[in-house]
C-alpha positions in Angstrom: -85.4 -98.7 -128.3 -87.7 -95.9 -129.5 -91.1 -96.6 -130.1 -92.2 -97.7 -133.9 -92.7 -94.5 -135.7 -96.3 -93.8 -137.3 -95.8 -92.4 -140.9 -98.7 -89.8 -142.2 -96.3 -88.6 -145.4 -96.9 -85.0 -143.4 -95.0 -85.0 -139.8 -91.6 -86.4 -140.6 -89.1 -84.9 -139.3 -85.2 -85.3 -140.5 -84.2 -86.4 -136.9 -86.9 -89.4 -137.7 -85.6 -90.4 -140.7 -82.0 -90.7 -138.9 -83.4 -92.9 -136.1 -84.6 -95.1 -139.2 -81.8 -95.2 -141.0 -78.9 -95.7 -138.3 -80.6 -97.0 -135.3 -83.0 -98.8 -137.2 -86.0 -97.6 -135.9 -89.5 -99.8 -136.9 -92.4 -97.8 -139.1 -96.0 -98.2 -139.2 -98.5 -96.3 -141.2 -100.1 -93.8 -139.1 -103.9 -94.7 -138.1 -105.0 -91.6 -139.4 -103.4 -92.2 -143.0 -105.2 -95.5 -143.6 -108.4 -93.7 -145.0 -106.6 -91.2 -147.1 -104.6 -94.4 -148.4 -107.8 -96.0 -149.1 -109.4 -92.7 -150.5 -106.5 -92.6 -153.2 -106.9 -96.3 -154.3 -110.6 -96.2 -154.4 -110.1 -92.8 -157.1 -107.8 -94.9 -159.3 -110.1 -97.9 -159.4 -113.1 -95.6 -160.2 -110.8 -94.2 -163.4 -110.2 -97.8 -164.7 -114.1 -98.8 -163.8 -115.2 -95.9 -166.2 -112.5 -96.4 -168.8 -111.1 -93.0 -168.7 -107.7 -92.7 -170.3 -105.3 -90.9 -167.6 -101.2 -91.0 -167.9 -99.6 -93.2 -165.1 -103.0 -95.3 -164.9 -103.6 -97.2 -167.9 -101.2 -95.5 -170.3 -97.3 -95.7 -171.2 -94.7 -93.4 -169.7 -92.5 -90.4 -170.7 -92.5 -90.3 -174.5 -95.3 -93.0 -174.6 -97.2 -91.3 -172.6 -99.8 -91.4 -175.6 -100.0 -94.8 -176.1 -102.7 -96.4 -174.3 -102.3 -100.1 -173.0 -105.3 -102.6 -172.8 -107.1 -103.3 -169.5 -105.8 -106.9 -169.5 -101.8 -105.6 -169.8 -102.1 -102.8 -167.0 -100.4 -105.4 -164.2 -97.6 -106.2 -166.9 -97.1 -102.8 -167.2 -96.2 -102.3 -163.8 -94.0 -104.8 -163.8 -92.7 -104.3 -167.0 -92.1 -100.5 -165.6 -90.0 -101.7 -162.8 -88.0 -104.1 -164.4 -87.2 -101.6 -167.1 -85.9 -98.6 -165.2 -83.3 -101.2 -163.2 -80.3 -99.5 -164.8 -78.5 -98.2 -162.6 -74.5 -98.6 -161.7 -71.8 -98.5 -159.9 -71.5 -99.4 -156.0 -74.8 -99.3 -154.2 -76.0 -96.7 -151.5 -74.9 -97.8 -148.0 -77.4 -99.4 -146.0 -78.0 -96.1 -144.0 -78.8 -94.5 -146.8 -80.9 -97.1 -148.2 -83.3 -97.5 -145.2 -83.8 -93.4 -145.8 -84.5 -93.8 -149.3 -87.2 -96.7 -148.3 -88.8 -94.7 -145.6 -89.4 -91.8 -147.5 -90.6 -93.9 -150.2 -93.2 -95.0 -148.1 -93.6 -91.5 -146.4 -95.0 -90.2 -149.9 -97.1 -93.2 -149.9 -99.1 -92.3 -146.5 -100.0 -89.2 -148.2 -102.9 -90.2 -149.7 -102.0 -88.5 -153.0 -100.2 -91.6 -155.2 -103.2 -94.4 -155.5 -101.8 -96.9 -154.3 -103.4 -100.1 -152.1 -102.5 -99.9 -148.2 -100.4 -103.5 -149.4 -97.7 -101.9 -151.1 -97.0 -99.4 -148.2 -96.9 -102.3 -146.2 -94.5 -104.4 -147.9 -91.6 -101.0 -148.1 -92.3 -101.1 -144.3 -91.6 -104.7 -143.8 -88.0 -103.9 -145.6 -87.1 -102.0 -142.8 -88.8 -104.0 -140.3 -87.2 -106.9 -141.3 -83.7 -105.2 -141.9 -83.8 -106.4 -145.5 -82.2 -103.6 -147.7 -82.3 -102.8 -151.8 -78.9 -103.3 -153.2 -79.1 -100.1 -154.9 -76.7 -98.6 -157.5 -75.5 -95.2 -156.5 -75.3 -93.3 -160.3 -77.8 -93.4 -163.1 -80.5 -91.1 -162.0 -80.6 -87.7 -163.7 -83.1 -86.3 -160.7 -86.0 -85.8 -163.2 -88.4 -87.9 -163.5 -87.0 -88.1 -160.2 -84.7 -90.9 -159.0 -85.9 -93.2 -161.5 -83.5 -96.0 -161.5 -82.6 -96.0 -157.9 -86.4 -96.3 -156.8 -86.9 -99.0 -159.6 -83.8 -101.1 -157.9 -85.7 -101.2 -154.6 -89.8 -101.6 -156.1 -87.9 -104.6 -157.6 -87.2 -106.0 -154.2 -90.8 -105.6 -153.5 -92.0 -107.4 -156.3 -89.5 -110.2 -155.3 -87.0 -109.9 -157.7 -83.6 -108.2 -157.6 -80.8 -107.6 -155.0 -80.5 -106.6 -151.5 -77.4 -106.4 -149.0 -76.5 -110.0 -148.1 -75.2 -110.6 -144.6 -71.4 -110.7 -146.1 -71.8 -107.0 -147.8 -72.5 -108.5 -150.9 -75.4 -108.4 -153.2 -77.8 -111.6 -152.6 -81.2 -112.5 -154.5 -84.1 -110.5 -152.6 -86.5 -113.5 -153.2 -85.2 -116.0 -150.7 -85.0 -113.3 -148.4 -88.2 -112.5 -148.3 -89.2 -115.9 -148.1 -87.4 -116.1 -144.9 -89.1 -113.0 -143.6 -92.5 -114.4 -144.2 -92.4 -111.6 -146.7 -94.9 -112.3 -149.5 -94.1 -110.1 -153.1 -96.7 -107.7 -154.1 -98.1 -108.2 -157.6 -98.4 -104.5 -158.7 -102.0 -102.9 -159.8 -102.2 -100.1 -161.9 -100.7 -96.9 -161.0 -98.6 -98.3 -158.1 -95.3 -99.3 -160.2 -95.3 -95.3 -161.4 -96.0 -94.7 -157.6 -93.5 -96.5 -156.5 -90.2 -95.1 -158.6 -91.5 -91.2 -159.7 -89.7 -88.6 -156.8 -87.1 -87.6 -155.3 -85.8 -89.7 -152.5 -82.6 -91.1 -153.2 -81.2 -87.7 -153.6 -83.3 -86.4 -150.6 -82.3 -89.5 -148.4 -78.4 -88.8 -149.1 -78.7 -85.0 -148.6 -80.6 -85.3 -145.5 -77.9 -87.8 -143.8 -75.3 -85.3 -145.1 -77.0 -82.4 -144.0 -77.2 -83.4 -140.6 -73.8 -84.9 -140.7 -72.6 -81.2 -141.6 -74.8 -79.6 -138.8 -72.7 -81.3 -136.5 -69.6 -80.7 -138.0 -70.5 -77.4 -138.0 -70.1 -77.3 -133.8 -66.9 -79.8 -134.3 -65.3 -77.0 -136.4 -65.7 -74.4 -133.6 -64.2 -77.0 -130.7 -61.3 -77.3 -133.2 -60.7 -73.7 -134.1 -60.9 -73.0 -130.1 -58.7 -75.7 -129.9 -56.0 -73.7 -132.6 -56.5 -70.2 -131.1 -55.4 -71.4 -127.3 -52.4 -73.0 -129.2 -51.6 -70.2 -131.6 -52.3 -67.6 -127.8 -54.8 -66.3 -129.9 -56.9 -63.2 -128.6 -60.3 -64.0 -127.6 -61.3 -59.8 -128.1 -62.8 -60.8 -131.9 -65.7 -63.1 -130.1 -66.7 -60.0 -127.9 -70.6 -60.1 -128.2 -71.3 -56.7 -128.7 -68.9 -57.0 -131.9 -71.5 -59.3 -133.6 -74.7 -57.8 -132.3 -74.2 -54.9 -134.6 -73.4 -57.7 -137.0 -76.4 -60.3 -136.6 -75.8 -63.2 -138.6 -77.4 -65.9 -137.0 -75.1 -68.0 -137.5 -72.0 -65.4 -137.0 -73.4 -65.2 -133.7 -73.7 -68.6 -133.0 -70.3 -69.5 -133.5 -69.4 -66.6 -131.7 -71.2 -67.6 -128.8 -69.6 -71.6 -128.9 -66.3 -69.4 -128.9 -66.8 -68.0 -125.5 -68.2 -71.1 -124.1 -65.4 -72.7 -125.3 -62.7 -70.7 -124.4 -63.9 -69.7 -120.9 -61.2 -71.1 -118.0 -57.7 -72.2 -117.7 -54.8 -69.5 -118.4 -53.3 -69.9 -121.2 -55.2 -66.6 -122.1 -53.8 -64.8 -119.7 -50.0 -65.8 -120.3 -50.0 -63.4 -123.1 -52.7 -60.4 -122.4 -50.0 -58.4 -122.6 -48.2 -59.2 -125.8 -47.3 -57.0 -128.6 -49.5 -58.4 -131.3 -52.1 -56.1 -132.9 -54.2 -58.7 -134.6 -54.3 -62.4 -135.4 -54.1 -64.3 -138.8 -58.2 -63.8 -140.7 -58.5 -68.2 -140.4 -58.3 -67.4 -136.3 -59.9 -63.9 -135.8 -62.9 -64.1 -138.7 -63.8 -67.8 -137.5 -67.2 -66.6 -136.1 -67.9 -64.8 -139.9 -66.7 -68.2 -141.6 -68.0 -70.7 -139.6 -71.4 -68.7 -139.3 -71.4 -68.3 -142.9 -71.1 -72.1 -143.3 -74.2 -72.6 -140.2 -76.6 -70.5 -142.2 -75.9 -72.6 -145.7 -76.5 -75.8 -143.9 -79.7 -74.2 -141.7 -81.0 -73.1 -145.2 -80.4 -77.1 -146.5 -81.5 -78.4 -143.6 -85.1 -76.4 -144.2 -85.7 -77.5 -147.9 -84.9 -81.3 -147.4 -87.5 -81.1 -144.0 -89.6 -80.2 -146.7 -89.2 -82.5 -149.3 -88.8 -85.5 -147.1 -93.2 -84.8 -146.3 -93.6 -83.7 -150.1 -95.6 -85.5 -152.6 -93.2 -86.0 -155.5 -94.7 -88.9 -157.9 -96.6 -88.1 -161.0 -99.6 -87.9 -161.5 -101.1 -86.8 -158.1 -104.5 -87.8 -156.7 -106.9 -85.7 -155.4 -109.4 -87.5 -153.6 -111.8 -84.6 -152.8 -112.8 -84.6 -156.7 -111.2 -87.4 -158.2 -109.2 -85.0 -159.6 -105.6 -86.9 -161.0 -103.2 -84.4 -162.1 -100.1 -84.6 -164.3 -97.4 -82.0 -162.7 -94.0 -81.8 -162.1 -92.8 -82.5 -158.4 -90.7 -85.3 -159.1 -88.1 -82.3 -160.2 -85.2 -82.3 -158.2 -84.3 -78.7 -158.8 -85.1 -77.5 -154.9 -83.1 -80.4 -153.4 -80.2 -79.7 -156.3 -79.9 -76.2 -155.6 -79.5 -76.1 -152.0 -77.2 -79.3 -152.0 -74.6 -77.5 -154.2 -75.1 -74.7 -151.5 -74.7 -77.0 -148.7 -71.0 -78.7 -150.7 -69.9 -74.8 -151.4 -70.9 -74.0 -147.6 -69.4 -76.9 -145.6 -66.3 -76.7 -147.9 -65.2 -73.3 -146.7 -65.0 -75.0 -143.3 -62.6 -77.3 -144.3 -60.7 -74.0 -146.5 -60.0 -72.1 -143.2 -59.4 -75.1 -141.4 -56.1 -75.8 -143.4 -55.5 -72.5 -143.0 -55.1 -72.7 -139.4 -52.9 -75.9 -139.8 -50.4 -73.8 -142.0 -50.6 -71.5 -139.0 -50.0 -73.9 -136.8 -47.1 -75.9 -138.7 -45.7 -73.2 -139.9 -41.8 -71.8 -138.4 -42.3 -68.2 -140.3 -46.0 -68.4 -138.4 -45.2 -69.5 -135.1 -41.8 -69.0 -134.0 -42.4 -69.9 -130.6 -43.1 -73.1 -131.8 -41.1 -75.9 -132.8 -40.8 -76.2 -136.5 -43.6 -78.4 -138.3 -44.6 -78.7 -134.3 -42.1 -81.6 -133.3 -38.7 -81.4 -131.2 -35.3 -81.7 -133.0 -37.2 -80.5 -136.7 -34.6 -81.2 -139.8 -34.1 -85.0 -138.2 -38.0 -85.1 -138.3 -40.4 -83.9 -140.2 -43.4 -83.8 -137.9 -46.6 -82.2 -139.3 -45.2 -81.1 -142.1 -46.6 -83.3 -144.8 -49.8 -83.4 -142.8 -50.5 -80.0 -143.8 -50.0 -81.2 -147.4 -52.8 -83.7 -147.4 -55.0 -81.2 -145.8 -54.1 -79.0 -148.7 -54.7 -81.7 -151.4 -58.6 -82.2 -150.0 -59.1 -79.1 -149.4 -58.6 -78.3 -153.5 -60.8 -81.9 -153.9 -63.4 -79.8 -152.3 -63.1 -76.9 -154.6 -63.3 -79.1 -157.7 -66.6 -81.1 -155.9 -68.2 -77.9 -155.3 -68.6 -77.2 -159.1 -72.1 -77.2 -158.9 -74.7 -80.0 -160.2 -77.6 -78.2 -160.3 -76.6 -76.1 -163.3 -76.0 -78.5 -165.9 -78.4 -80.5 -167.7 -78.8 -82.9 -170.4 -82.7 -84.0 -172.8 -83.7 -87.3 -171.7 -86.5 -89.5 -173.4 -86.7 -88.7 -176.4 -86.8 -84.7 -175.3 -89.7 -85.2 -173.2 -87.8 -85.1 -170.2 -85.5 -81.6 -171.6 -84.5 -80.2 -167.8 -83.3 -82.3 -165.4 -81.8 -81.2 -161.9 -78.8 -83.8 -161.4 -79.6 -83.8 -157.8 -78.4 -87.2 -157.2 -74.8 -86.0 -157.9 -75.6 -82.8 -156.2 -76.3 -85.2 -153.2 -73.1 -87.8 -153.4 -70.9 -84.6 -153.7 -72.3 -82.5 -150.7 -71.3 -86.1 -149.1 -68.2 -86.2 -150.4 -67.3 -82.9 -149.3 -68.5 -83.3 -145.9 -65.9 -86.5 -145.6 -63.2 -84.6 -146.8 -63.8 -81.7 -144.4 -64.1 -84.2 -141.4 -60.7 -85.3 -142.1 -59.2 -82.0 -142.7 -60.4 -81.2 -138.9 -58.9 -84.5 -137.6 -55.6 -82.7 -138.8 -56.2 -79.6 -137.7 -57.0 -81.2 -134.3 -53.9 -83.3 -134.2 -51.8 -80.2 -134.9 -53.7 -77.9 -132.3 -52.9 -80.7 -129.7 -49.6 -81.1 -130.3 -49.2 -77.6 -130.0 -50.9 -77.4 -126.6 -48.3 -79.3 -125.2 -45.7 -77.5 -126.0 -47.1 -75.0 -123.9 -47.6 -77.1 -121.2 -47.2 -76.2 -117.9 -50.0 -73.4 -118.8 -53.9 -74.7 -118.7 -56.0 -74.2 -121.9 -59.5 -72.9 -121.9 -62.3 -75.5 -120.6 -63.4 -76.9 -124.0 -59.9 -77.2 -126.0 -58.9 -79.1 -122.9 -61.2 -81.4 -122.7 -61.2 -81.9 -126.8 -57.4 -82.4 -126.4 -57.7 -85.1 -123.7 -60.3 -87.3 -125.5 -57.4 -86.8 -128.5 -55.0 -88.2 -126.1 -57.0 -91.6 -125.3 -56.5 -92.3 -128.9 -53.7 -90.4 -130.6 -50.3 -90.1 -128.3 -47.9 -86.9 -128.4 -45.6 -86.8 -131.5 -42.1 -86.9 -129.9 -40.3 -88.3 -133.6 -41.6 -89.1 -136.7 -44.0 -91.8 -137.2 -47.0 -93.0 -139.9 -49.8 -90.4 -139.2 -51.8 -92.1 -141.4 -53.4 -94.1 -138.3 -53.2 -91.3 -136.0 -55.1 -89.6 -138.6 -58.1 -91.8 -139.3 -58.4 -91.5 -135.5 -58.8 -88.3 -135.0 -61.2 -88.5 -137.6 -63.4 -91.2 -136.1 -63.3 -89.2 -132.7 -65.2 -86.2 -135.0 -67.2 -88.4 -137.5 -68.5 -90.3 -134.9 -69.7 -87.4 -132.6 -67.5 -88.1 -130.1 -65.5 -85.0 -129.6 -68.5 -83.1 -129.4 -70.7 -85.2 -127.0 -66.8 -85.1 -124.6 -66.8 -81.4 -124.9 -70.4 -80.3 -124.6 -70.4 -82.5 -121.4 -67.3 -80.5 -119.9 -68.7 -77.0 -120.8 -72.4 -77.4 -121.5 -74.2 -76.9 -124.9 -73.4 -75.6 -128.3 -75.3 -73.4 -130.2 
């Protein structure tokens, strides 16, 4: 078990956030944050000592921003906050993704910029101490103010009231629970309801599992594809290096580089050096331009959600150094939006060529040395053939999930709130999209294999062997029709859940 991870709301990293939210790694607050913590609470209790009038503290929010609420209704309005801005609906966030909404809830909090006490960091890390989870409703957050409603549902937990995950998946009254945990509510101060539900994590918390989710489907895709050119006796001429060094897309090169890894060994290769074709299909020789396309979309993502996940994103922002609070704007989900479109539009066009290959792979006008649809006695069965259809039908789901969210926007409150970024949908269709795309390689793997063994006595290359042999503990050889639907989800476990990769990289070494 790793060590409990110290939180200073500046050195998280997205491989952290991971370890919290699917191994359910412990959080503390860093020693070194408790006096900026401090620092922050103490500025906000000299504001309301003085009197002054400052929004967030001891006024209303959005449009009543101007109205300012007595000294003896400022805990109310906390509360009152909170219970107000639990609208959200729909099925919740998965427990994965709720322990990385909480964590970087609390993240922002050990900044030293949001005012509130060292208590109410405390409690959010007690949630995921204690394994007790928000029930949190997946839609009604417009991604300005920031994720509003889904922040509200789990500062309600804290406050003991609301929902969280019950041990049978279903939603169950966080008060008992807490009472169980020895958890005791916090009764919120001014400033720390506003603290609590102004910023951007529920759409950063999703994007961040998906983005690193996609990075490793990214390395997936190129076992697969080497998997389809040794079954297609593909040339391996288009991953010559010196091809893309006067080409040097990172991520072009990469892939590239995975290729000859991959297909190094065996001699399948060989079997066919001397063949009459000129050139292979784009979706076999352009893999190192596709797939590296796709790398350097997800790197990109990858950088700005590092970034937000140690960004202070509530409103307003303390400044201990003068007292200074500020009213701003980076609760705006527009960064995160952006790039999560790019990373649906990126990991998409992995899934695009993939079915592509399958069509070369199934297809009799394609591959004539194959058997029809890639089973024996084709006509009495029908082998891959309606395999290739589902791949087709998610990969034009993809297209319609990769219109992008970050474009559109609709006035909230009252018009105070006029641009909003829609990152939260940005974020559950980047997900999306990377399921879809997992499932279309579980095809496209299935196909490949089968094909391999119709070549069979000759040895495929080092990696597509080994990826077909971990296939092969699950998923059997097609010799007549059967339901593919199992043999399906299988293939897709063996990629979602890393599997294939961790087989492979120990049989030829690492993947860029």
């Amino acid at each position: 078990m790793a060590s409990s991870l110290a939180l200073d709301g500046t050195s998280l990293r997205l491989e952290d956030l991971e370890d919290v939210a699917l191994r359910r790694r412990s959080v503390h607050l860093c020693p070194t944050a408790v006096a900026a913590v401090d620092a922050s609470r103490a500025t906000v209790d000299a504001i309301l000592e003085r009197g002054d009038v400052v929004y967030g503290i001891n006024t209303g929010f959005g449009e009543l921003a101007s109205v300012r609420i007595d000294d003896d209704d400022l805990g109310r309005l906390q509360h009152n906050l909170i219970r107000s801005h639990c609208v959200g609906v729909g099925d919740p966030f998965d427990i994965a993704t709720t322990r990385a909404i909480t964590l970087l809830r609390a993240n922002v909090l050990a900044g030293g910029c949001s005012g509130v006490r060292r208590v109410v960091f405390d409690r959010l890390a007690d949630l995921l101490n204690a394994g007790i989870h928000a029930w949190i409703p997946r839609r009604g957050s417009v991604g300005a103010s920031g994720d509003l409603a889904p922040l509200a549902h789990l500062a309600l937990v804290l406050i003991g009231e609301g929902r969280i995950h019950g041990p049978d998946g279903k939603p169950a009254p966080a008060g008992p629970a807490l009472q169980t945990a020895g958890i005791e509510p916090v009764t919120l101060h001014p400033k720390e309801g506003l603290a609590l539900i102004n910023g951007t994590q529920a759409m950063t918390a999703l994007g961040a599992l998906t983005v690193l989710r996609a990075r490793r489907l990214a390395r997936s895709c190129d076992i697969v594809g080497a998997v389809t050119i040794e079954a297609k006796l593909g040339s391996h001429r288009p991953f010559d290096p010196r091809l893309h060094a006067v080409r040097p897309h990172p991520g072009q090169t990469a892939a590239a580089s995975n290729l000859r890894t991959l297909l190094a060994g065996g001699n399948l290769n060989e079997s066919h050096i001397d063949c009459d074709k000129v050139q292979d299909a784009y979706s076999l020789r352009c893999l190192p331009q596709v797939h590296g396309a796709a790398r350097q979309a997800i790197e990109h993502v990858a950088g700005v959600l590092a970034i937000e996940a140690q960004s202070v994103t509530d409103n307003p922002t303390v400044f201990v150094e003068n007292g200074d609070v500020i009213s701003g704007g980076n609760f705006h989900g527009q960064p995160v939006s952006t790039a999560l479109d790019y990373l649906a539009i990126g990991t998409a066009e992995l899934g695009s060529i993939s079915e592509r290959r399958i069509e070369q792979l199934v297809s009799p006008k394609l591959s004539p040395d194959l058997p029809a649809f890639l089973v024996q006695d084709p006509g009495l069965n029908s082998g891959f053939m309606m395999a290739q259809v589902t791949a087709a039908a998610l990969v034009s789901e993809n297209k319609v999930l990769c219109h992008p969210a970050s474009i559109d926007s609709i006035p909230t409150s009252a018009g105070q709130e006029d641009h909003v970024s829609m990152g939260p949908i940005a974020a559950r269709k980047a997900s999306r999209v990377v399921d879809l795309v997992e499932q279309i390689l579980a095809i496209e793997l299935l196909a490949a294999a089968q094909a391999l063994d119709f070549r069979k006595p000759l040895i495929p290359a080092d990696g597509p062997r080994a990826a077909v042999a971990a296939l092969r503990e699950r998923v059997s050889f097609l010799d007549q029709d059967r339901m593919l639907a199992d043999d399906l989800e299988a293939a897709r476990d063996l990629i979602a859940s890393g599997e294939l990769l961790t087989v492979v990289e120990a049989a030829v070494g690492p993947l860029s």
